[in-house]
C-alpha positions in Angstrom: -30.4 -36.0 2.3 -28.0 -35.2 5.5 -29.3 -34.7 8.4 -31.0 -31.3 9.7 -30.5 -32.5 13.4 -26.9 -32.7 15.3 -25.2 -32.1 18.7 -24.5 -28.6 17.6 -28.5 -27.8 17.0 -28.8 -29.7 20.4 -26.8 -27.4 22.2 -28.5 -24.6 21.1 -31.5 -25.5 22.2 -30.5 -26.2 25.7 -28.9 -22.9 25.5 -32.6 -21.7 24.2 -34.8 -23.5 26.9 -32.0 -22.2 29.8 -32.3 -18.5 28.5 -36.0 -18.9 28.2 -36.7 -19.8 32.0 -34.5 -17.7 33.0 -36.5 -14.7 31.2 -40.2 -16.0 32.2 -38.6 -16.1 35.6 -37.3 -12.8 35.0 -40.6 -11.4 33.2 -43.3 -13.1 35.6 -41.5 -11.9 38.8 -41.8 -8.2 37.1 -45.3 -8.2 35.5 -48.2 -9.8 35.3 -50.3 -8.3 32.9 -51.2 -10.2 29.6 -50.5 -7.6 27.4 -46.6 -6.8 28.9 -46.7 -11.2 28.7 -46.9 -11.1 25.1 -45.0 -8.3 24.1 -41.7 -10.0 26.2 -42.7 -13.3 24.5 -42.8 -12.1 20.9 -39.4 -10.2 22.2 -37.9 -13.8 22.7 -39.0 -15.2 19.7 -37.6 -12.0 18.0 -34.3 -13.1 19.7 -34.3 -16.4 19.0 -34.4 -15.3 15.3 -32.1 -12.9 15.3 -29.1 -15.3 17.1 -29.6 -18.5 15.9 -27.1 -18.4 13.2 -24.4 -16.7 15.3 -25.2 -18.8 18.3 -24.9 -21.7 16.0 -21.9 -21.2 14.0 -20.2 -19.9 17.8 -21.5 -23.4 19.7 -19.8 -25.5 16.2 -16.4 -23.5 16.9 -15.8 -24.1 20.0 -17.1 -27.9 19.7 -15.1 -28.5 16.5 -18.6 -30.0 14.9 -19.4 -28.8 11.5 -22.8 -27.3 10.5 -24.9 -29.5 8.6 -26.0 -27.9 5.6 -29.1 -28.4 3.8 -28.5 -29.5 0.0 -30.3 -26.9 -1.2 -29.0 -24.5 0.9 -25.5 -25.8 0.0 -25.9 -25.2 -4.1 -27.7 -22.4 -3.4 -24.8 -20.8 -2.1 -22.5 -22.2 -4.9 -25.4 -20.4 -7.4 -25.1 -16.9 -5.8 -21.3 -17.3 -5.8 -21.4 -17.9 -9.4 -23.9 -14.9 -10.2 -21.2 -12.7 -7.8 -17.9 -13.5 -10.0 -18.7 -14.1 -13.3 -18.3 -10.2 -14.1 -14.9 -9.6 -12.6 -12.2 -9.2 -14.3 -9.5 -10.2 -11.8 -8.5 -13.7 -10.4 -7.7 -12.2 -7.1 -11.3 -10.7 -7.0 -12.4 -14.0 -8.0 -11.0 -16.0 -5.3 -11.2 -13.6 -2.7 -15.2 -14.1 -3.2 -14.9 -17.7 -2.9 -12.9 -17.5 0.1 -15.7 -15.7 2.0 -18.2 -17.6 0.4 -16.2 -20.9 1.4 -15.8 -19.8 5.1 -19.1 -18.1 5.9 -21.5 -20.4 4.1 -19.6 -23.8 3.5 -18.1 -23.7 7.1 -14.8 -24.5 5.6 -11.9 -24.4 8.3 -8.8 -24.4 5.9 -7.9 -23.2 2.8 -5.2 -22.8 0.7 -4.8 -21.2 -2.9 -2.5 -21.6 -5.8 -3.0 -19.7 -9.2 -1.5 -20.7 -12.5 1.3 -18.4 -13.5 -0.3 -17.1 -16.6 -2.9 -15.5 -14.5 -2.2 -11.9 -12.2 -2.0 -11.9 -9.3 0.3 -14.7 -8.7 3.4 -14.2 -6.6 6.5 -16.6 -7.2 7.8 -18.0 -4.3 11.2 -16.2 -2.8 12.7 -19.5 -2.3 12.4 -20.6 -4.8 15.2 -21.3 -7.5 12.9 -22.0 -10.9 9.8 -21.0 -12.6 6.6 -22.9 -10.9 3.4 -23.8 -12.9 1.5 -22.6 -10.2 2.1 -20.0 -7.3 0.5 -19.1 -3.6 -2.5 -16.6 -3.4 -3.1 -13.9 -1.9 1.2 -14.3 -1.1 3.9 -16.0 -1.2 4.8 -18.7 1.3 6.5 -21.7 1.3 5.5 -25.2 1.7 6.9 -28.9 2.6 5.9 -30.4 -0.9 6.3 -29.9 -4.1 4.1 -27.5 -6.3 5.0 -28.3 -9.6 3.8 -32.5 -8.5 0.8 -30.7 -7.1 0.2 -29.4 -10.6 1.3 -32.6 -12.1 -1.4 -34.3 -9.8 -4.3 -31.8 -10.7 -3.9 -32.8 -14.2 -3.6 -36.2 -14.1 -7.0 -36.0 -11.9 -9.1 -33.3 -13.5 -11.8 -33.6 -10.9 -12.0 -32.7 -7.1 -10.6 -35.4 -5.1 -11.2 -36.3 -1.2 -8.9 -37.4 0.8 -10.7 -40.8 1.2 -9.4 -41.2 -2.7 -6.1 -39.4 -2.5 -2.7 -41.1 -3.1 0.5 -40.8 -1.7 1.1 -37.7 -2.3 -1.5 -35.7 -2.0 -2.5 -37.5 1.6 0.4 -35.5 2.6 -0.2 -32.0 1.0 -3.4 -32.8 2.7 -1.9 -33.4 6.2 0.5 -30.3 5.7 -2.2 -28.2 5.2 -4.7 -29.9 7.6 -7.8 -30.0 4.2 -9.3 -33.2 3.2 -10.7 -32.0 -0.8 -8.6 -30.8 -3.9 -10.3 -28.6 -6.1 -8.6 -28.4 -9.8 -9.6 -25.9 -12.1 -8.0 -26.8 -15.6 -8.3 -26.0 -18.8 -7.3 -27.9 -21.7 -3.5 -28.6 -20.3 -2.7 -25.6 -18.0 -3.5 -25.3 -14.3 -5.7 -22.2 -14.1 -5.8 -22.7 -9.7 -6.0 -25.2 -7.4 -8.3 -25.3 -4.3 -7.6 -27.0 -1.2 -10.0 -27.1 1.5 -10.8 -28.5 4.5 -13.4 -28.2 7.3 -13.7 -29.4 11.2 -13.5 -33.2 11.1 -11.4 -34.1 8.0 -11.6 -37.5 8.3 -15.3 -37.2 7.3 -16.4 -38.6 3.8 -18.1 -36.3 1.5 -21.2 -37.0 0.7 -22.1 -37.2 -3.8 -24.1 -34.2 -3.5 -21.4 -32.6 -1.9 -18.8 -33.5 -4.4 -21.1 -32.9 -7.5 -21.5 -28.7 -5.3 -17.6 -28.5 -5.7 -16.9 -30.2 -9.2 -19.6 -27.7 -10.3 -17.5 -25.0 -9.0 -14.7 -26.0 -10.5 -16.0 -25.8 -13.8 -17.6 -22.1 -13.4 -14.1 -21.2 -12.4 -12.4 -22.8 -14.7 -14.8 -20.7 -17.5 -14.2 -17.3 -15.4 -10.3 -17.7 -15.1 -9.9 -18.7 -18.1 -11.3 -15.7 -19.7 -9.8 -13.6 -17.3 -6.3 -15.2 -18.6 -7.3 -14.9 -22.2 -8.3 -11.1 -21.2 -5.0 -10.2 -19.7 -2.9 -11.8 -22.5 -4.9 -10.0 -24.7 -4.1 -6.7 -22.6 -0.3 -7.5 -22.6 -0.3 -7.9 -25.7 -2.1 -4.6 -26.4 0.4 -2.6 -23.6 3.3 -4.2 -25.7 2.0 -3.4 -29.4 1.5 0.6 -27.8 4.8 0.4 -26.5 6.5 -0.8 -30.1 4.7 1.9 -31.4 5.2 4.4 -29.6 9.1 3.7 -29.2 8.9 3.4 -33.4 7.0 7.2 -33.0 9.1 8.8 -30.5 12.3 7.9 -32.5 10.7 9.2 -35.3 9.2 12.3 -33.9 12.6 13.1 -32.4 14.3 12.8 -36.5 11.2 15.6 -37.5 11.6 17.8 -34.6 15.5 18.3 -35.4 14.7 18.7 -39.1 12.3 20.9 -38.2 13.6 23.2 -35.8 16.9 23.7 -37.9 15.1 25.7 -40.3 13.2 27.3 -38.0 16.3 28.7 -36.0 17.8 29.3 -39.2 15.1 31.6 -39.9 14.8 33.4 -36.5 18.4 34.7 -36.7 17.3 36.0 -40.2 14.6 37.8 -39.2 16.4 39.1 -36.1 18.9 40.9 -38.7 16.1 42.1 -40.6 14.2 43.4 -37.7 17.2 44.9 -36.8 17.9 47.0 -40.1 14.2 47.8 -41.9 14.0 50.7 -40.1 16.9 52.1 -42.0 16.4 50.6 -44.9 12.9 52.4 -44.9 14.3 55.4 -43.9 16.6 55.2 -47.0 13.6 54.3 -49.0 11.6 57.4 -48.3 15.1 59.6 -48.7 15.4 57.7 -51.9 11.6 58.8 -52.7 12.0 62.2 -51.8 15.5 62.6 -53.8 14.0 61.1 -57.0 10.5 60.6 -56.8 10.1 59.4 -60.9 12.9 56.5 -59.9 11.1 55.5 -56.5 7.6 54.5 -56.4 6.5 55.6 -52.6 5.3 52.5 -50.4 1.8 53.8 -48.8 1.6 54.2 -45.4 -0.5 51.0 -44.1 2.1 48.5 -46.3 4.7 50.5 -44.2 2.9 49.0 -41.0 2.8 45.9 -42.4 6.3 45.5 -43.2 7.5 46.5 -39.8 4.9 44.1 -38.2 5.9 41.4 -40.3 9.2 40.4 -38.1 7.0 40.1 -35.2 4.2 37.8 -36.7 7.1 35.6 -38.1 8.4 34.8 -34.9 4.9 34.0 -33.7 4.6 31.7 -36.5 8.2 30.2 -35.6 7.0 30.3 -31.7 3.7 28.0 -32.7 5.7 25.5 -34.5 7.6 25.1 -32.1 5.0 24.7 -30.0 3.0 22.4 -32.3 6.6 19.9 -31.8 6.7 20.6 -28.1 3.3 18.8 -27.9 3.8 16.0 -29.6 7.1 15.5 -28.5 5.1 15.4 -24.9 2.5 13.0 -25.7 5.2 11.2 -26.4 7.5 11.4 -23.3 6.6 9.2 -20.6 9.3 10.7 -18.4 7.8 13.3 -16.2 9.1 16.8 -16.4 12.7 17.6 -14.0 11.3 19.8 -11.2 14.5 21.2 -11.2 13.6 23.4 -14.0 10.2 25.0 -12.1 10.7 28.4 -10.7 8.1 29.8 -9.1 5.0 31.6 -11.7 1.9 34.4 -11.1 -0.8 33.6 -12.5 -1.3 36.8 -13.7 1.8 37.1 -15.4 0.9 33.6 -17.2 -1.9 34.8 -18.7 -0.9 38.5 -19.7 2.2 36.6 -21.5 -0.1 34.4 -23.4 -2.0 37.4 -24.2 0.5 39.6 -25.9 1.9 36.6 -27.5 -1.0 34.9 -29.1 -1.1 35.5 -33.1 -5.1 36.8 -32.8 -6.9 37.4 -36.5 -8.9 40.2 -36.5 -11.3 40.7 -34.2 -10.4 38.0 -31.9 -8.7 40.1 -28.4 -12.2 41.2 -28.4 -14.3 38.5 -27.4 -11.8 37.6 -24.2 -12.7 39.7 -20.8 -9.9 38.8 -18.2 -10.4 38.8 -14.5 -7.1 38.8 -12.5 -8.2 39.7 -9.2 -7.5 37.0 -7.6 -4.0 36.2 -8.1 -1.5 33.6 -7.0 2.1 31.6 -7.4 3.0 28.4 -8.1 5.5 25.9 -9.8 5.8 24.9 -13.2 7.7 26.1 -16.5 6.4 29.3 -18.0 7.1 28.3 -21.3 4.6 25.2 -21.4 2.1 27.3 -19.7 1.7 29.9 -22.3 1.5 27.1 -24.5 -1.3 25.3 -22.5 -3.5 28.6 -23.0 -2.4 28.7 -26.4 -4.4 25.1 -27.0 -7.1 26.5 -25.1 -7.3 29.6 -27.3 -7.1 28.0 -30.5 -10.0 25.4 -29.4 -12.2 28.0 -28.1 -12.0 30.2 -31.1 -12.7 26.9 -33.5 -15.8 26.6 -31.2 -16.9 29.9 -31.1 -16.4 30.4 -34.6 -18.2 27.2 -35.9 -21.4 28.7 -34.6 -20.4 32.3 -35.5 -21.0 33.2 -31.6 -20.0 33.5 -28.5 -16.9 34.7 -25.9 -14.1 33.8 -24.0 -13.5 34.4 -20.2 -10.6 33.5 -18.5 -10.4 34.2 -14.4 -8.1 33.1 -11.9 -9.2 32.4 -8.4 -7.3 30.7 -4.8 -9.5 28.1 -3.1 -7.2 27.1 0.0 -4.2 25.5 -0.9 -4.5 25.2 -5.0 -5.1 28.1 -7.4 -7.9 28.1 -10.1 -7.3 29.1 -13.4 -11.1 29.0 -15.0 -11.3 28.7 -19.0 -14.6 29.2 -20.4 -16.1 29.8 -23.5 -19.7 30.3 -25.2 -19.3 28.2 -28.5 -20.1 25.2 -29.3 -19.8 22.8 -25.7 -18.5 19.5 -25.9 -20.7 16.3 -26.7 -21.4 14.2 -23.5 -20.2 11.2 -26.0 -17.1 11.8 -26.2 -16.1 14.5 -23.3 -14.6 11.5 -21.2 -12.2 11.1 -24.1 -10.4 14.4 -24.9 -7.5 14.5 -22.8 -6.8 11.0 -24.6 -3.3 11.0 -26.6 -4.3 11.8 -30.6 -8.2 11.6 -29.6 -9.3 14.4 -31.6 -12.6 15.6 -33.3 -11.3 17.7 -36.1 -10.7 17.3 -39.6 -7.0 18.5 -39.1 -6.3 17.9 -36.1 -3.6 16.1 -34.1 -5.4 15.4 -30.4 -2.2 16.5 -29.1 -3.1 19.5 -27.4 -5.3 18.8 -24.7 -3.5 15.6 -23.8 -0.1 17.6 -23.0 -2.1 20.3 -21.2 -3.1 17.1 -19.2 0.3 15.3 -18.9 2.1 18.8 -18.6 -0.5 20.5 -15.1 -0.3 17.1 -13.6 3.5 17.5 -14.1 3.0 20.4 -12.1 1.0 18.8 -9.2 -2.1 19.8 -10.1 -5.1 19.1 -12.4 -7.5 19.9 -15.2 -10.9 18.8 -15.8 -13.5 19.9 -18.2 -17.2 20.9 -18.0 -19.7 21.5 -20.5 -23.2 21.5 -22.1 -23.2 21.1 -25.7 -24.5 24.2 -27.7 -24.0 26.4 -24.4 -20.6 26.6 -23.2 -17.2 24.5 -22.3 -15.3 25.4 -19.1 -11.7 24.1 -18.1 -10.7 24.3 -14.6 -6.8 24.1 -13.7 -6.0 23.5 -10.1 -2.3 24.2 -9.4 -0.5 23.8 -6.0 -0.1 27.3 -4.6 3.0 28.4 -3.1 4.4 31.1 -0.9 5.8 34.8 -3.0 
């Protein structure tokens, strides 16, 4: 067992006993009551507590005299180290807990870092010419020796070594970096990080107990940065299959859009021309009818409605499919949108646009109340924003008409510098289990559906500078709120 007294606890008493008669100097000249007395004496004692390990860890500074530490203390602090980083998830986190730990509990006066470069967080040397096994944390820096012998020497140890036991070598890493103890952290054959440390009087042997503290810290790191190197190789790995696929869908998506909006165009100008010349070509009809009523059957009145509406629904129909590619050509797109094709948009007009443009079934412009009071500008694309309350419709009716209830409100409102647009409907909410995921790219809930929409209504507002977020209670209501930069008219 080490020693619990030393010059430093000395000092501190002297310091104690001085400050002491100076106070019942102070205190007896004042008062003499025994009441007063004891009240300024259990204020000392309260004092005494309070300082003793600042006073103490000041008076071994400027003496250069380490702290003993009890053994028990000493693993003790090792133990609530351990319990502190075996949840993270980063190797920086990691060692900048055993940093503080190292400094503020172990009274260690040097230390230096070096990760292995499989792990993140480590910075490659700028002077260097060739890939090292191990680089500097928390940065870059260079040194007088070599790293990749350093490595070669952790692994041919594999245990802490003091500097009583170094070699060559590493008695000069340790004099370059004024430590005394190498701490390896290896698994199998890769250097995970290396430790070196060193404290007031490095010319001090370590004691077994103290050794046995730091080789068991070397193994608890070696467990938590090795999973947190199997965990980010598992994530790059993840990153890089996502990015195969998604080069493999994009390249495909963009073969189906063109295939797809061919016919589509093709079909516009057709129904232009059409558009164009039924009027006459009913006209002739009922002529026809009129001239030789046995010949020509006449067309009743409400199939004469539906014929010249039918044009019109066709380009709605031609407008959502376009849409529909749009979306997923988004999700798709990692590039953000070119601000150089926002001009500035009401809010008002947005939503008056989507409204005459919508394809509603029967009975659906009904269960939406609009209030525009409140309007305002901003910057965006016109186009995508129609279709952003198109997605919004066409989820709110699926919700209202799952439970055969409910309305629609949409309202617009300034608050300071952004402008509201508020979505809300009275169908079926969203469940609490999943609500964090539906902006997700192809998250979706439905039997036929793509979980495109909501994640480009996401990608495409935060392309304008703003943001949407979504609040609900299942069975009562889903709101969306889209917070757009306002600018001037």
């Amino acid at each position: 067992m080490q020693t619990f007294i030393d010059r430093n606890r000395v000092y501190l008493l002297l310091l104690y006993l001085l400050l002491s008669l100076a106070y019942a100097a102070v205190v007896l000249s004042i008062e003499q009551d025994r009441v007063v007395l004891l009240c300024y004496l259990l204020g000392l004692i309260g004092f005494i507590v309070l300082t003793h390990e600042a006073l103490l860890r000041a008076i071994s500074q400027a003496t250069g005299q380490a702290i003993p530490i009890s053994e028990l203390n000493f693993f003790n602090s090792f133990l609530d180290l351990n319990r502190k980083i075996h949840h993270l998830l980063a190797a920086g986190d990691v060692l900048a807990l055993v940093h503080d730990t190292l400094k503020e509990r172990i009274y260690v006066s040097q230390a230096h870092y070096f990760l292995g470069r499989e792990l993140p967080g480590a910075e490659q040397p700028v002077v260097s010419s060739q890939a090292l096994p191990i680089h500097c944390w928390p940065e870059a820096r260079p040194y007088a020796f070599d790293l990749a012998e350093l490595a070669r020497e952790a692994l041919l140890r594999r245990k802490v070594v003091a500097k009583a036991e170094a070699g060559t070598f590493l008695r000069r890493v340790f004099d370059t970096t004024e430590t005394c103890l190498m701490i390896p952290v290896i698994q199998n054959d890769s250097v995970l990080a290396i430790l070196l440390l060193g404290r007031a009087d490095n010319d001090k042997r370590f004691s077994d107990f103290e050794l046995q503290a730091f080789n068991y810290l070397a193994n608890q790191l070696t467990l938590i940065l090795d999973r947190i190197r199997v965990y980010t190789q598992n994530q790059q790995r993840t990153a890089m299959d996502h990015a195969e696929k998604l080069q493999v869908m994009q390249s495909l998506s963009a073969n189906i859009a063109h295939e797809m909006r061919t016919p589509l165009s093709g079909i516009r100008a057709s129904i232009t021309g059409i558009e164009e010349y039924l009027p006459q070509l009913l006209d002739c009809h009922h002529w026809a009818v009129e001239k030789d009523p046995q010949d020509f059957q006449p067309i009743r009145e409400d199939h004469v409605g539906a014929l010249l509406g039918t044009p019109r629904r066709i380009m709605l129909m031609i407008d959502q499919a376009n849409t529909v590619i749009d979306m997923l050509l988004m999700n798709l797109r990692e590039n953000a949108l070119d601000r150089k094709q926002f001009n500035v948009i009401a809010g008002r007009d947005i939503v008056k646009h989507a409204m005459d443009r919508y394809p509603f079934k029967t009975g659906q412009r009904e269960k939406i109340s609009l209030d525009l009071r409140e309007d305002f500008s901003f910057l965006g694309i016109e186009s995508l924003c129609i279709y952003i309350l198109f997605n919004l419709l066409k989820n709110a009716f699926y919700a209202i008409q799952s439970v055969q209830k409910g309305a629609i409100t949409i309202s617009l409102e300034q608050d300071g510098f952004h402008g509201i647009i508020r979505f809300r409907d009275t169908g079926t909410g969203i469940d609490p289990a999943i609500q964090a995921r539906i902006f997700d790219g192809f998250f979706t809930t439905k039997q036929e559906g793509t979980g495109a929409g909501l994640a480009f209504c996401k990608r495409t507002v935060e392309s304008f500078g703003g943001s949407i977020s979504c609040h609900s209670v299942q069975g009562e209501y889903a709101e969306f709120v889209i917070r757009l930069p306002v600018v001037a008219h």
